[in-house]
N, C-alpha and C positions, 0 to 999 in steps of 0.2 A: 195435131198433137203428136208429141214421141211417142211409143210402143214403149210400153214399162219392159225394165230386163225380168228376165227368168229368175226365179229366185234358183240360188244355188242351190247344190243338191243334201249338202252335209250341214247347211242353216234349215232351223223348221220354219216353216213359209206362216205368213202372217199377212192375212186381208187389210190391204192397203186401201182408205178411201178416199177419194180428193179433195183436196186440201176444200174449205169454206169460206167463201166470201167475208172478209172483214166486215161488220157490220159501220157506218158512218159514227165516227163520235159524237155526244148529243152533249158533252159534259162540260163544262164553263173551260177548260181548255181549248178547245177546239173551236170553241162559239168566241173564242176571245183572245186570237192567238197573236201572240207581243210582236210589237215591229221593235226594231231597232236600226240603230243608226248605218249600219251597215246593208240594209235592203237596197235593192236596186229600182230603180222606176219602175219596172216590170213586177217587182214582188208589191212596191206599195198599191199597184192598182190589183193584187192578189188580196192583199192582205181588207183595201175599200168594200170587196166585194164579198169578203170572210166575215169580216167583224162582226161577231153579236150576228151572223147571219143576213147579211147586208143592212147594217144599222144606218151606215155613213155613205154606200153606194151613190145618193145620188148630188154628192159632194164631190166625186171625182173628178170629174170634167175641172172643177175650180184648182187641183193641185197634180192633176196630170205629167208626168214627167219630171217629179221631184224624188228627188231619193230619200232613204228614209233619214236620213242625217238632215236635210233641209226641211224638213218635213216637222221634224222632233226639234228643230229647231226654231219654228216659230214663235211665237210668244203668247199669252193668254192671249194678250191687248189685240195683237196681229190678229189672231182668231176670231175676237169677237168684231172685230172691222168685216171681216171677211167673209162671216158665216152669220143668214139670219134665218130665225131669230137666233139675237146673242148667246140665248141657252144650249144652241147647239153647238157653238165652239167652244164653249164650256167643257160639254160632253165631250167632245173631240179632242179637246187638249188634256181632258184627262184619262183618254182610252190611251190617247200618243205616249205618257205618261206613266199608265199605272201601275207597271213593272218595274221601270227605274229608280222610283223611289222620291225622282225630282218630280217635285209640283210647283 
């Protein structure tokens, strides 16, 4: 680490302490943070392994290297072909979903 400056002579000095570790967010933001169309393959295997706290993680390997525009592009129907049980691409199209507005 730097060496903190000297406090100047004609300011009165004032005990600095270092800064505190941001605590992890635990709040439905963060446990549930929105893809959009514009994520790159690299964010949507971010975003698999985020969501609800890895809810979808062990779905990745099946959309690996999609971006989030092909991704948000799917369809229920596609989903539920794709993902079983059915119920889960349920959930998943509507995690893909729940910010947009489009269902």
């Amino acid at each position: 680490p730097l060496p903190l400056p000297l406090p100047l002579p004609d300011l009165p000095h004032k005990a600095v302490s270092a800064p505190q570790p941001q605590p992890k967010l635990t709040s439905s933001t963060s446990s549930f943070p929105e893809l959009t169309d514009s994520f790159t393959p690299a964010q949507v295997d971010e975003w698999f392994a985020t969501y609800n706290n890895g809810e979808f993680l062990d779905l990745l390997p099946s959309f690996q290297g999609l971006s989030g525009a092909s991704l948000r592009h799917l369809t229920e129907d596609q989903l539920f072909r794709l993902i079983q049980p059915p119920v889960r691409g349920f959930a998943l199209y509507n995690a893909l979903h729940r910010d947009s507005g489009a269902q």
